[in-house]
C-alpha positions in Angstrom: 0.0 0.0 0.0 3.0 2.4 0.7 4.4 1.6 -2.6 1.2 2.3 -4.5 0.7 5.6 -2.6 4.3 6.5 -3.4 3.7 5.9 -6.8 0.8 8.2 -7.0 2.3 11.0 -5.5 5.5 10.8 -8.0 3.8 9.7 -11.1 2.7 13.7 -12.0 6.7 14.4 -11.7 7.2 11.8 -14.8 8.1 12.9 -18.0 7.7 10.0 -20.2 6.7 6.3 -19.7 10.2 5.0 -19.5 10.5 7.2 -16.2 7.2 6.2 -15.1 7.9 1.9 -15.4 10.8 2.7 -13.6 9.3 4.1 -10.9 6.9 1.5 -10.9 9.5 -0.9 -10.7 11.2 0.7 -7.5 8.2 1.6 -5.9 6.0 -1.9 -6.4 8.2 -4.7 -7.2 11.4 -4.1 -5.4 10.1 -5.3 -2.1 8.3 -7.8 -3.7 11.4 -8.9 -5.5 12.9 -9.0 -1.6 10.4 -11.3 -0.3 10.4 -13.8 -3.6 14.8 -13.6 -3.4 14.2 -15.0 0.3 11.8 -17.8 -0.8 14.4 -19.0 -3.6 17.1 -18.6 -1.5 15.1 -20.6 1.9 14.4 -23.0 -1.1 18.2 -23.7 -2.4 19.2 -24.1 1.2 16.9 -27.2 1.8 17.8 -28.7 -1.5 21.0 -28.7 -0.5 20.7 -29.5 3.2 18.4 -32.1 2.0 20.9 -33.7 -1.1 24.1 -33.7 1.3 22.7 -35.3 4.6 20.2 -37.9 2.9 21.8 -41.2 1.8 19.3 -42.2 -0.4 19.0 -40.9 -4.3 15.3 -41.0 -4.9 14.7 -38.8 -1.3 17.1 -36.3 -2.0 15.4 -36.2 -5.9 11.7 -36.2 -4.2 12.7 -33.8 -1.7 14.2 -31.6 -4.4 10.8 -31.5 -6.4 8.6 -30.6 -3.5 10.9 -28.1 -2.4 10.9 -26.7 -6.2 7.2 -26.7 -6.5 6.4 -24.9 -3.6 9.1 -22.7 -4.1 7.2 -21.8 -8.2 4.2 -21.6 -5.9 5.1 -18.9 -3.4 6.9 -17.1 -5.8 3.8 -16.7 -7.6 1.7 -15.7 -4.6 4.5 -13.0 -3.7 3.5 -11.6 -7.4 -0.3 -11.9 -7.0 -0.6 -15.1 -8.5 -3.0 -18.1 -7.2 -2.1 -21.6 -6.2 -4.6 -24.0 -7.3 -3.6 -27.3 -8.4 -4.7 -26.4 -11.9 -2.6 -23.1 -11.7 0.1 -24.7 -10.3 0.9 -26.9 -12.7 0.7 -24.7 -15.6 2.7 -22.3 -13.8 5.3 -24.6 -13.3 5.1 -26.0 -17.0 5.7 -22.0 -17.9 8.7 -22.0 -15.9 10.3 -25.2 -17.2 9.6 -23.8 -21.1 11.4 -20.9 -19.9 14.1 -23.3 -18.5 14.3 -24.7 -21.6 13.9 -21.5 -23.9 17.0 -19.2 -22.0 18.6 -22.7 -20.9 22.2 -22.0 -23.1 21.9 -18.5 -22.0 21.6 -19.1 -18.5 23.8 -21.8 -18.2 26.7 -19.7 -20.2 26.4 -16.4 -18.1 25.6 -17.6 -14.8 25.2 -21.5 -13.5 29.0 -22.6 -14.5 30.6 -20.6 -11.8 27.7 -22.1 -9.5 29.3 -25.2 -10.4 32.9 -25.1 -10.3 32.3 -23.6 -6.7 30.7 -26.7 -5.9 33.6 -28.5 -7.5 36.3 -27.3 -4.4 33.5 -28.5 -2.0 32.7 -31.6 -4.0 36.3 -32.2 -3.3 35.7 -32.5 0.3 32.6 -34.5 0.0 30.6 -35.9 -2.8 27.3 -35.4 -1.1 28.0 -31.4 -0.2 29.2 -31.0 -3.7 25.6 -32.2 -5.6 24.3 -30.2 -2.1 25.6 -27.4 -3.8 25.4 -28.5 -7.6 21.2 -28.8 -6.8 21.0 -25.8 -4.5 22.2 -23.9 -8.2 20.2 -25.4 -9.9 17.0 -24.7 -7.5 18.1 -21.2 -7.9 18.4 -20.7 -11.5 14.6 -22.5 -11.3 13.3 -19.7 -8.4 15.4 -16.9 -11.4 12.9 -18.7 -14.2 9.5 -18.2 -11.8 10.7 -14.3 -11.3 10.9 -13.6 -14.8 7.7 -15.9 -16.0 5.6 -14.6 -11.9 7.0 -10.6 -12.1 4.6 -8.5 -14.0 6.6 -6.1 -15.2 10.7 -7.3 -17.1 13.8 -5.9 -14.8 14.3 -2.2 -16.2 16.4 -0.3 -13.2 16.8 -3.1 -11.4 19.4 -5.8 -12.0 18.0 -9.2 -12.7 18.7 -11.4 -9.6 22.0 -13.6 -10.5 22.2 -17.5 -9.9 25.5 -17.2 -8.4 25.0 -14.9 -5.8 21.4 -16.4 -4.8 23.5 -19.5 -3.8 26.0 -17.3 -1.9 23.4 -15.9 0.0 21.6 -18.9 0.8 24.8 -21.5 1.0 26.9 -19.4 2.9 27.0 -21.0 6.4 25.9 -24.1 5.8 28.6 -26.1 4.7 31.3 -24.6 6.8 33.0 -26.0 9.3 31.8 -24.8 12.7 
């Protein structure tokens, strides 16, 4: 509601429609970027909590999918989206077509160094390096549901990177204590 006032009172200073997105941008969607950066983040943790402390490949693999899915789904309701089972699952078809559609791109500008990061840990253990390898790639899935969920395409604002999303959430969690 604060945003949306803001925005009311500053859309008269605007002198063209570029300024005026912009403005949207900062004043609407960067806290709601906030709050949907936490939930991908919270979501890449537990995949990789959840790949380097279970034994067993099909858990780690089920626990990953959940963990995905209800990530796509609160990202969506941060952006205003519903979460039927219907809407849900399209949603989540959207995202993986997006995958697949700015997969080379993505992987070339941002997952490698994601990986070889997880190479020096994978080097310490096998399990915390896929820990790492599937928090990444939970990431650049919560990057996907931003850009298919956010209504408007990242003018000012810089487009949340894979890398440091699994900085943010990893950091901690795999250090010796």
């Amino acid at each position: 509601r604060w945003g949306l006032e803001r925005l009311q009172e500053r859309a008269p200073e605007q002198f063209d429609a570029e300024a005026l997105i912009g403005l949207a941008e900062a004043e609407l969607l960067t806290p709601l970027d906030a709050l949907a950066l936490r939930e991908i983040e919270t979501a890449a943790r537990q995949v990789a909590t959840v790949t380097a402390l279970v034994p067993l490949a099909l858990a780690d693999v089920i626990g990953a999918l959940i963990a995905n899915l209800r990530m796509i789904r609160r990202v969506a309701e941060i952006y205003g989206g519903r979460a039927g089972v219907l809407g849900s699952w399209r949603l989540a078809r959207a995202v993986m077509s997006h995958l697949v559609a700015t997969g080379a791109v993505a992987v070339g500008d941002d997952l490698i160094s994601s990986v070889a990061g997880g190479g020096l840990v994978s080097k310490l253990s096998r399990r915390f390096g896929e820990g790492v390898v599937n928090g990444a790639l939970t990431a650049r899935v919560g990057v996907a549901t931003i850009e298919v969920c956010r209504p408007l395409p990242f003018v000012r604002g810089r487009r949340p990177s894979v890398t440091g999303l699994v900085k943010r959430a990893l950091t901690g969690l795999f250090a010796q204590g």
